[in-house]
C-alpha positions as CSV (number, residue, x, y, z in Angstrom):
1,X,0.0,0.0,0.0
2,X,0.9,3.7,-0.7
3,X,1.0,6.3,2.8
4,X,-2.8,7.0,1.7
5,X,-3.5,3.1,2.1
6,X,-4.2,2.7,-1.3
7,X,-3.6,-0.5,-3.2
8,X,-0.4,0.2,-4.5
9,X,-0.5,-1.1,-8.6
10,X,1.4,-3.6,-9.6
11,X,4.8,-3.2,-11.9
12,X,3.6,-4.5,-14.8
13,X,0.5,-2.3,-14.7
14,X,1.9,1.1,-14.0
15,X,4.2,0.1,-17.2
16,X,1.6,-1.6,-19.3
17,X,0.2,1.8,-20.5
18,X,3.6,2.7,-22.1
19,X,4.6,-0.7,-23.8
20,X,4.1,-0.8,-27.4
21,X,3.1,-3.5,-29.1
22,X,3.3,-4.4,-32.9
23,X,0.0,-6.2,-34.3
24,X,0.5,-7.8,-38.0
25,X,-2.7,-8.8,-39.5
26,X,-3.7,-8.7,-43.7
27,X,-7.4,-8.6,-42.5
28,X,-8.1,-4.6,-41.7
29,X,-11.0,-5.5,-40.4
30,X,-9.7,-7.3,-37.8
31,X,-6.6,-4.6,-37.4
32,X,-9.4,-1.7,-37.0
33,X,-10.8,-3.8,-33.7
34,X,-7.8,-4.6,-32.7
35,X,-6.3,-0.8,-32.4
36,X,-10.4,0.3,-31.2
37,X,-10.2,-1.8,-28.3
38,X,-6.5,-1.8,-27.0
39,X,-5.1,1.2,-28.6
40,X,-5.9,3.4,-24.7
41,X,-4.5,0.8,-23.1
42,X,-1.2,0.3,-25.5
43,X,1.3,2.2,-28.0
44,X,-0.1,0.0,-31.0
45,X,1.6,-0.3,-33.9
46,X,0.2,-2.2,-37.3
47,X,1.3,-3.6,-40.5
48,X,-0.4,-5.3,-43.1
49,X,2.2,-8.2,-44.1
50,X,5.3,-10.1,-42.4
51,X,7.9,-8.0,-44.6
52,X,6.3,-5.0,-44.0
53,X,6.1,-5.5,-40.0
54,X,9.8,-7.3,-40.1
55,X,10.8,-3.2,-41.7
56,X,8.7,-1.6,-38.5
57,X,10.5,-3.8,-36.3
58,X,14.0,-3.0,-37.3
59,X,13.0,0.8,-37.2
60,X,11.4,0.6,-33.8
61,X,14.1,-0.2,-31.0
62,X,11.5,-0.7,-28.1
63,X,8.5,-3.3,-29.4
64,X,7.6,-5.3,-25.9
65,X,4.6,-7.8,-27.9
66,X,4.5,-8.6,-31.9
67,X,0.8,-10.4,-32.7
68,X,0.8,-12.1,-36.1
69,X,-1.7,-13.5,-37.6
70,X,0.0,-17.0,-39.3
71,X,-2.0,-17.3,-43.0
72,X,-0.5,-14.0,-44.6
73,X,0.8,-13.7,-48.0
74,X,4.4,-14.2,-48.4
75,X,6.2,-15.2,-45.0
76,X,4.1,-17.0,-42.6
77,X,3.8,-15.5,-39.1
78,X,5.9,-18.5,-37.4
79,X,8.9,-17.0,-39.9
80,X,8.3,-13.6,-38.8
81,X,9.0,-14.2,-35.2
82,X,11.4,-16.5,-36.1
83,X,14.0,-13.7,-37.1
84,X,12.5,-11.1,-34.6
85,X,13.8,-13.9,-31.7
86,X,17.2,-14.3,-33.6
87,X,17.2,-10.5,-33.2
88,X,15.6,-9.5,-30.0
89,X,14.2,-12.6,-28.0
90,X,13.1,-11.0,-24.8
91,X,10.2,-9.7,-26.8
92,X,6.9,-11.6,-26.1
93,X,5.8,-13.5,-28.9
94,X,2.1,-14.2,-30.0
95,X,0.5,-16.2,-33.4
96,X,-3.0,-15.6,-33.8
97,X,-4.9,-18.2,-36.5
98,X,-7.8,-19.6,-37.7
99,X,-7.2,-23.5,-36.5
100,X,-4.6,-25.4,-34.5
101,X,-2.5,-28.2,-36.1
102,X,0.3,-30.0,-33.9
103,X,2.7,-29.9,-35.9
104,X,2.0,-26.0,-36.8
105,X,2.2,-25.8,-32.9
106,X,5.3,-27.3,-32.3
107,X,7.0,-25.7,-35.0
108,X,6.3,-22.7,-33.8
109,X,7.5,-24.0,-30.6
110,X,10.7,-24.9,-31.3
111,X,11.1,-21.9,-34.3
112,X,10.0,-19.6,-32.7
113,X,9.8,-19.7,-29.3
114,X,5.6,-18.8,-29.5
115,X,4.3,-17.2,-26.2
116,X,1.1,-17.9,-26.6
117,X,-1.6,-19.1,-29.2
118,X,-5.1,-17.1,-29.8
119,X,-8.1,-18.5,-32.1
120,X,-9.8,-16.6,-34.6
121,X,-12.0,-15.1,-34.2
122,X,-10.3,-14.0,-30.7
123,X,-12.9,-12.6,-27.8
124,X,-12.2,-8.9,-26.8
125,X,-11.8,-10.2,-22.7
126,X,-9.7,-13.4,-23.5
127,X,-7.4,-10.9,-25.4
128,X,-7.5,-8.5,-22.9
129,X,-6.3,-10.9,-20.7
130,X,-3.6,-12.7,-22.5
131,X,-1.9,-9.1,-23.5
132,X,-2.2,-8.5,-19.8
133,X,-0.6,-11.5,-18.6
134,X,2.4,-11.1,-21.6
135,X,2.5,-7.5,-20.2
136,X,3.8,-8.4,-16.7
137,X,5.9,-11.6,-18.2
138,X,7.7,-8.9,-19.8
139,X,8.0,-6.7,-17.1
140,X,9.3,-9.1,-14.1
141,X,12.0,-10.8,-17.4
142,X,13.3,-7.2,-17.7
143,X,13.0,-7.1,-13.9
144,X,14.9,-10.2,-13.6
145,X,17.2,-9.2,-16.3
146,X,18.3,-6.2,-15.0
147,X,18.5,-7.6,-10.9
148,X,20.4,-10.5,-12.8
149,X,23.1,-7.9,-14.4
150,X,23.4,-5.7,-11.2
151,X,24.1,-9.1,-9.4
152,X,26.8,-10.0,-11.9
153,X,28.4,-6.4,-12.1
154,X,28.9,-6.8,-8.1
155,X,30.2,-9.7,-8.3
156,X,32.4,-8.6,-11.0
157,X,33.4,-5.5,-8.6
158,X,33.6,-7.9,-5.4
159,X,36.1,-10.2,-7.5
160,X,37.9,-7.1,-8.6
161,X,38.4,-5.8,-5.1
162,X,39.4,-9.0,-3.7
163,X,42.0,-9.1,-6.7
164,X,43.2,-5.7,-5.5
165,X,43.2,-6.2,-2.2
166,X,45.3,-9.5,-2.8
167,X,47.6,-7.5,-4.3
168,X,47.3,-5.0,-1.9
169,X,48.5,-7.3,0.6
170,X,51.3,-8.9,-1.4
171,X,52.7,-5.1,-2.2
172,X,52.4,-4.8,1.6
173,X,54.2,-7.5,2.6
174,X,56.8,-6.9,0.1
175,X,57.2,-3.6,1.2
176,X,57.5,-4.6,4.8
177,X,60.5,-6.8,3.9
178,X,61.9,-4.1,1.1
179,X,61.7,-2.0,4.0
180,X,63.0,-3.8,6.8
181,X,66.4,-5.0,4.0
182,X,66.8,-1.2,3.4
183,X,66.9,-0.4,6.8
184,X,69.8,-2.9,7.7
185,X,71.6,-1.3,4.7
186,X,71.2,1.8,5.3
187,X,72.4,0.8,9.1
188,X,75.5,-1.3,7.8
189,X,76.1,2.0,5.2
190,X,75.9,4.3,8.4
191,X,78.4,1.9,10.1
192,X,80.9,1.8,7.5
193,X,80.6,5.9,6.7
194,X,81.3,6.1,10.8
195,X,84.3,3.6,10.2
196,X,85.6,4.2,7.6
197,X,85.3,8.8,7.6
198,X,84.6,9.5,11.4
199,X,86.9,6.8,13.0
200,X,89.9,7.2,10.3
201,X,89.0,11.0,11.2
202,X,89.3,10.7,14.9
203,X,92.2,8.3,14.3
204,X,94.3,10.7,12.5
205,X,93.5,13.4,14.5
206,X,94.8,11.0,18.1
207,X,97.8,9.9,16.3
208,X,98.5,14.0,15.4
209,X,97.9,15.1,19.3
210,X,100.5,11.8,19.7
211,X,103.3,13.0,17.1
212,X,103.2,16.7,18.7
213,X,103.2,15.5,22.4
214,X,106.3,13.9,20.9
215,X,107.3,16.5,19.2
216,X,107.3,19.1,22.3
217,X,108.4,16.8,24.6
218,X,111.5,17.7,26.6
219,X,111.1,21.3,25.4
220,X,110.7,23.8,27.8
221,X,109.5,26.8,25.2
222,X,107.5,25.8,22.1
223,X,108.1,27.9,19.1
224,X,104.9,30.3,18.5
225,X,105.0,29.4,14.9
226,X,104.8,26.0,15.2
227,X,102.1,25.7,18.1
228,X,100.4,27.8,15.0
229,X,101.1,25.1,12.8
230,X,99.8,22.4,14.3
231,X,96.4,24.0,15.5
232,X,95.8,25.1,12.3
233,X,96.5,21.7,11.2
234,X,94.2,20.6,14.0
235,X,91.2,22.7,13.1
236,X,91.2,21.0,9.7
237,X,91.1,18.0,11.1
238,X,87.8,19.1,13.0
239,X,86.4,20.5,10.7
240,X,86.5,17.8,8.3
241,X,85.2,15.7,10.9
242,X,82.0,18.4,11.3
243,X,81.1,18.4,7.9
244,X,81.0,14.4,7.6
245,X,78.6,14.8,10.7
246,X,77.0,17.2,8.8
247,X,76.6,15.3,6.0
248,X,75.6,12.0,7.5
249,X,72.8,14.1,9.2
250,X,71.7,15.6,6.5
251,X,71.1,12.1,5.0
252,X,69.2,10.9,8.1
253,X,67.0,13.6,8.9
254,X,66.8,16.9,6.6
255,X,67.2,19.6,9.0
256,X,67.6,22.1,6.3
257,X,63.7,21.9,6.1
258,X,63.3,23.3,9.7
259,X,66.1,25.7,9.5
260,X,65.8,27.8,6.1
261,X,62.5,26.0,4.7
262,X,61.5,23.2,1.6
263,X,63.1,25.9,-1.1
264,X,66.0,26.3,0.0
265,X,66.4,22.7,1.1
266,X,65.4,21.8,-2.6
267,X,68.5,24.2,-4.1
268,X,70.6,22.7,-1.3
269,X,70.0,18.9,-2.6
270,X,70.4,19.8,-6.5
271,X,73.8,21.9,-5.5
272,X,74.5,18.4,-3.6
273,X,73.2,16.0,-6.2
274,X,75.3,18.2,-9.2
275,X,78.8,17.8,-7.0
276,X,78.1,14.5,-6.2
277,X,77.7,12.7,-9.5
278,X,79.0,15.5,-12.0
279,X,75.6,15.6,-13.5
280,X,74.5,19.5,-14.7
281,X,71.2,20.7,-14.1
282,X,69.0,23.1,-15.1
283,X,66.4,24.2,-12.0
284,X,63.6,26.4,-12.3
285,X,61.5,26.0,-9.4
286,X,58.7,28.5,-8.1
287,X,58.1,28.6,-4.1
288,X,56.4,25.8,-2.8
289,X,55.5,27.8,0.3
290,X,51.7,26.5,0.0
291,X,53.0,23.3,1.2
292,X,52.5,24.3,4.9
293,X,53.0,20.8,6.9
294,X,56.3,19.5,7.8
295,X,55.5,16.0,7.0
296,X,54.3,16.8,3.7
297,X,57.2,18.9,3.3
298,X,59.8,16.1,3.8
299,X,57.9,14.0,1.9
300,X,58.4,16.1,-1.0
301,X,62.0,16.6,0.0
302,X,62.5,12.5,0.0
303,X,60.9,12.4,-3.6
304,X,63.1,14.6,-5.2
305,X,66.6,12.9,-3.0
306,X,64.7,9.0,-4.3
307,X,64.7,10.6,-7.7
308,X,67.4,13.2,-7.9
309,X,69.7,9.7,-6.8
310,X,67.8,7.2,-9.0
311,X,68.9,9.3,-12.1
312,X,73.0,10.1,-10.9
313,X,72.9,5.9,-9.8
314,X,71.8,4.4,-12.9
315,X,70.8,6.9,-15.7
316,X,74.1,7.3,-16.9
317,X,73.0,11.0,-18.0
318,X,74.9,14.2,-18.2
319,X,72.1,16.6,-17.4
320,X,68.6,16.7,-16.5
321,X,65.9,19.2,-16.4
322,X,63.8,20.0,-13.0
323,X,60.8,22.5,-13.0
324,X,58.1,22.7,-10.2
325,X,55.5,25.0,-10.8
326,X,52.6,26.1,-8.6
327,X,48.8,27.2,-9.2
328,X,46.1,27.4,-7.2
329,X,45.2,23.8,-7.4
330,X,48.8,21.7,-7.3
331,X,52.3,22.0,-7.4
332,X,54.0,20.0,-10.1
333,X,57.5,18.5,-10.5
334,X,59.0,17.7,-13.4
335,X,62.7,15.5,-14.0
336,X,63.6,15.3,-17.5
337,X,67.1,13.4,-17.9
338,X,69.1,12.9,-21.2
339,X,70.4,9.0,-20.3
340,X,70.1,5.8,-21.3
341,X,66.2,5.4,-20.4
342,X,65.0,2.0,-19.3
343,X,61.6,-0.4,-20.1
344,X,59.1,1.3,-17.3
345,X,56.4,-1.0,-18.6
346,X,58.4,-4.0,-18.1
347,X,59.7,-2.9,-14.7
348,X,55.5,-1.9,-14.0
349,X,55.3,-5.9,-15.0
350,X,57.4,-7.4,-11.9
351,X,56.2,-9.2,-10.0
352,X,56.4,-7.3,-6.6
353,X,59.4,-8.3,-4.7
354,X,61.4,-8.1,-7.9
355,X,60.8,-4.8,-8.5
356,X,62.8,-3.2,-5.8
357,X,62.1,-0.5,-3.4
358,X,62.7,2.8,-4.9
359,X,59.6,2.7,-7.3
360,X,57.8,1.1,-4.6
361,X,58.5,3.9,-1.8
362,X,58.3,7.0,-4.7
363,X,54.7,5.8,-5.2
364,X,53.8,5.2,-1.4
365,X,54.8,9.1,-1.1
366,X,52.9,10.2,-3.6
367,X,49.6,8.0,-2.1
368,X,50.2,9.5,1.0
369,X,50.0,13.2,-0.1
370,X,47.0,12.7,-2.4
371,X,48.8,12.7,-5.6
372,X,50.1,11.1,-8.8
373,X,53.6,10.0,-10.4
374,X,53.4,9.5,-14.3
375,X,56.8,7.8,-15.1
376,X,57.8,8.2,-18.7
377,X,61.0,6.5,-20.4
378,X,62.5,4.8,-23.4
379,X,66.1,2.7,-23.9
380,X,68.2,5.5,-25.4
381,X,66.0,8.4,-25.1
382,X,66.1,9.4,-21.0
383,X,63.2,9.8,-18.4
384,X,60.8,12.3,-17.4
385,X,59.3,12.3,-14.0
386,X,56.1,14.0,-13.3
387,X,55.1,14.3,-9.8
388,X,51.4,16.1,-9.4
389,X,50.4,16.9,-5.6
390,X,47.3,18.8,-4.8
391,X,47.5,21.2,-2.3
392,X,44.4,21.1,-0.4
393,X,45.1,17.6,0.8
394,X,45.1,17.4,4.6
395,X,49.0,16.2,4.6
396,X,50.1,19.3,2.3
397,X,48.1,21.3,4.6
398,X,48.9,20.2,8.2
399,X,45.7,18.6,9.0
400,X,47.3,15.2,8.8
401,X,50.4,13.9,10.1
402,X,52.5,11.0,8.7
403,X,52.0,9.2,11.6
404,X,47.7,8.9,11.0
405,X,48.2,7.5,7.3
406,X,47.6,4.1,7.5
């Protein structure tokens, strides 16, 4: 019932008066009583022969019922709705005729696919009734039809999102232990670096107090100019030993960011990068300075050191291109560089713990400030990539920390 406790009408009567039915009948008699009694009821369409209705049909996309009479010049009826089932067999199918042979009948069965069967001369409430009843059959198959292809497109997106989430989990899990392996390295790197630069430092610098202690020993006045000498040689030393510090914290943790801001700490890394691996570059940035979070900040500053070491590791180039520029919507980054270029698509193909970490982590940063990274590259003709981050995310714009992304 509707809220006024009214019968509410059935589905295949609040549709009936817009279905449109196709009556095929050489008698016009019988056509002119036909369209007299039904045609308030239906959308009635008429034609005098089975070639001239087979012509409506294929002009008219939404037929529901085609009638035929079966004794017509030319193609029978049963031939008619023959090819209108090859073509369209959701549509309700009806042969009207003046007597009833088996065989005619199960011809049309099998042919066909006949709905239902009406005797001349048909009775106006019989008729009523069967075009009724064909009404709501049509109805509850399109019904079905449709429940049946929203059932099968959720399944299809269930399937889809278990597939993804499968994946999900294997990229997870692969990144866990990607990350966990880059971790020790980066630990056994850190080691060696204090080893091999700090404790060589430190080393040299004990064994130069040693060698003066020798030196002045036994002397009761030390020579201004060489005191001079060896502190001077001694503040080298230091500093030597504060800019490896220096360096190795810049590595861990870039402080830069907190002291003089993401701009500057963006020159500072290129200046870096260009000294480091004798690579030119050509930087035209604009101020990122609507990038107001810290954590999206060194997020940004990470994807520039993954790529900006990426490129002087394995590109083999001489110079690259880097452009950020800023609207009102995103900032953009943009690494063009001139080396040897590599098969992204086959890389993309990997399965996941083959395809390393750097990819793998460049992506996760994007993901976690809201944006994209569009990697373009061919053997021989370099790389380009485009980083797009939109600034109203929460992370760009403090309202999210690194710590809540999940």
């Amino acid at each position: 019932m509707d809220t006024q406790g009214n019968m509410e009408t059935p589905p295949y009567q609040r549709q009936q008066q817009n279905l449109k039915i196709l009556f095929v009948e050489d008698d016009p008699e019988s056509t002119e009583l036909f369209v007299s009694c039904f045609a308030e009821e239906y959308d009635i369409l008429t034609a005098a022969s089975a070639e001239e209705a087979f012509e409506v049909f294929k002009q008219e996309s939404d037929i529901t019922m085609v009638l035929s009479d079966q004794n017509m010049p030319g193609m029978s009826g049963v031939d008619l709705l023959t090819r209108i089932y090859e073509q369209q067999p959701d549509i309700i199918r009806i042969i009207i005729t003046g007597y009833i042979d088996i065989s005619d009948t199960i011809d049309a069965i099998n042919k066909g696919h006949i709905y239902q069967f009406i005797l001349k001369p048909w009775d106006i409430v019989q008729m009523r009734m069967i075009l009724g009843q064909a009404a709501q059959t049509w109805v509850l198959t399109k019904e079905n039809r449709m429940l049946h292809d929203q059932v099968f497109e959720q399944n299809r997106l269930l399937t889809e999102t278990n597939q993804q989430c499968r994946i999900s989990e294997e990229n997870l899990r692969n990144l866990s232990t990607a990350l966990l392996n880059a971790r020790e390295d980066e630990q056994k790197r850190i080691s060696m670096e204090l080893h091999d630069e700090l404790g060589q430092a430190l080393a040299a610098l004990k064994l130069q107090i040693r060698v003066m202690k020798n030196e002045f020993s036994g002397t009761e006045q030390c020579p201004t100019e060489l005191v001079s000498d060896w502190l001077d040689l001694f503040r080298a030393s230091i500093n030597e030993i504060i800019e490896n510090v220096r360096r190795l914290s810049r590595n861990l943790s870039p402080v830069i960011i907190d002291d003089l801001g993401l701009d500057a700490a963006l020159e500072n890394i290129v200046r870096n990068f260009t000294d480091i691996f004798t690579i030119t570059c050509s930087f035209h940035p604009e101020p990122l300075g609507a990038i107001h979070s810290t954590d999206g900040q060194r997020l940004v500053y990470r994807l520039v050191q993954e790529t900006l070491n990426n490129i002087g590791k394995h590109s083999e180039a001489d110079h690259i291109d880097f452009t950020i520029r800023v609207d009102d919507k995103q900032a953009t980054l943009k690494l063009t560089d001139n080396g040897r270029g590599f098969d992204y698509q086959e890389i993309v193909n990997r399965r996941p713990e083959h395809k390393g970490i750097g990819l793998t982590a460049m992506t996760e940063r994007v993901n976690m400030l809201g944006g994209t990274v569009d990697i373009n590259s061919e053997v021989g003709r370099g790389t380009t990539v485009f980083f797009t981050i939109p600034l109203d995310s929460d992370l760009v714009r403090g309202n999210l920390t690194t710590d809540n992304v999940s």
